[in-house]
C-alpha positions in Angstrom: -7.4 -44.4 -51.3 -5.2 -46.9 -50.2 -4.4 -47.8 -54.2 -3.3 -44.7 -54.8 0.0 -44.8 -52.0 0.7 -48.3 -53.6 0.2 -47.4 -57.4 3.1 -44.3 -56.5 0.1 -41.8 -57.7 1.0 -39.3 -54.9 4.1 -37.4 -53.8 6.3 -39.4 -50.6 4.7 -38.6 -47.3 1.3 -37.6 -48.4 -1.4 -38.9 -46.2 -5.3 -38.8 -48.0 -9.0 -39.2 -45.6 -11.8 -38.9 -46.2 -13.0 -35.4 -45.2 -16.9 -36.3 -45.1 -18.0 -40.0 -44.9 -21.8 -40.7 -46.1 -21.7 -44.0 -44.4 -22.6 -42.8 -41.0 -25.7 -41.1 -42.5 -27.1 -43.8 -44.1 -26.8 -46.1 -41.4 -29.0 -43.8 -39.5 -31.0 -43.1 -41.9 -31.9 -47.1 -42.4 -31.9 -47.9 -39.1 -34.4 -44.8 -38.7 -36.7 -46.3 -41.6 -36.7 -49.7 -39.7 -38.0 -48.1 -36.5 -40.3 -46.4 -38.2 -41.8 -49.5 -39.9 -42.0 -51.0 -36.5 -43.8 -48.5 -35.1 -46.7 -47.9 -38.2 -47.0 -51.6 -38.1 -48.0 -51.7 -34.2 -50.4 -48.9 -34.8 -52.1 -50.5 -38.0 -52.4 -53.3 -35.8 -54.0 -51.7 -33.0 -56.2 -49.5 -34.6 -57.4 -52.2 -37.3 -57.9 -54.4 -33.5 -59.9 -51.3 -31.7 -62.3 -50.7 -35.2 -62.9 -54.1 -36.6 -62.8 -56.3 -32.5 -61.7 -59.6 -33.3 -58.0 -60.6 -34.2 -59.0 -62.5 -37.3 -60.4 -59.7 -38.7 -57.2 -57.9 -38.2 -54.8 -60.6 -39.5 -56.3 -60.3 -42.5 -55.9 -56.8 -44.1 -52.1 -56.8 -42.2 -51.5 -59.7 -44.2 -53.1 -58.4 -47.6 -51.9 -54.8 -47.9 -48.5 -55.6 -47.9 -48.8 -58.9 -50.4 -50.5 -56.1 -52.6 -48.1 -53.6 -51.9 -45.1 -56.0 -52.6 -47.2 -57.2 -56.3 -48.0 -54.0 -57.5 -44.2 -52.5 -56.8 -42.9 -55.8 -58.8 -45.3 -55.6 -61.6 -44.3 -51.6 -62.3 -41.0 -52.8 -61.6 -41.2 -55.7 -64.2 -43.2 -53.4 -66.8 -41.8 -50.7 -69.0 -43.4 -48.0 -66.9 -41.0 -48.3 -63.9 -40.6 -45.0 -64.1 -44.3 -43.6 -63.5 -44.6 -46.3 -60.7 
């Protein structure tokens, strides 16, 4: 906005905001999915912990799922059918 005062584009003593600014929103909205993320991850880790009864076997598929998650969203990524991922 500020290009537009130095480029002459609008009429002396015009002043232009921003009426609604997404930013805000977003911020939440990320910092909202990172607390969410945090929480689902302590209650994998507990309920993998309270079925299977040994931490080993619960390091194991909290390690796993994501390394598969993260492979298979890289390799539809990678491939032409990014679309139908």
């Amino acid at each position: 906005m500020q290009e537009f005062k130095r480029e002459g584009r609008l009429p002396p003593g015009t002043d232009v905001y921003p009426i609604y600014d997404t930013a805000e929103f977003v911020k939440a909205s990320v910092k909202e999915v990172y607390k969410t993320l945090i929480e689902a991850v302590i209650l994998v880790i507990l309920v993998v912990m309270v079925f299977l009864g040994s931490w080993r076997a619960t390091l194991i598929p909290l390690i796993t799922i994501p390394v598969a998650l993260i492979g298979t969203l890289r390799s539809c990524i990678s491939s032409d059918s990014a679309s139908t991922c």
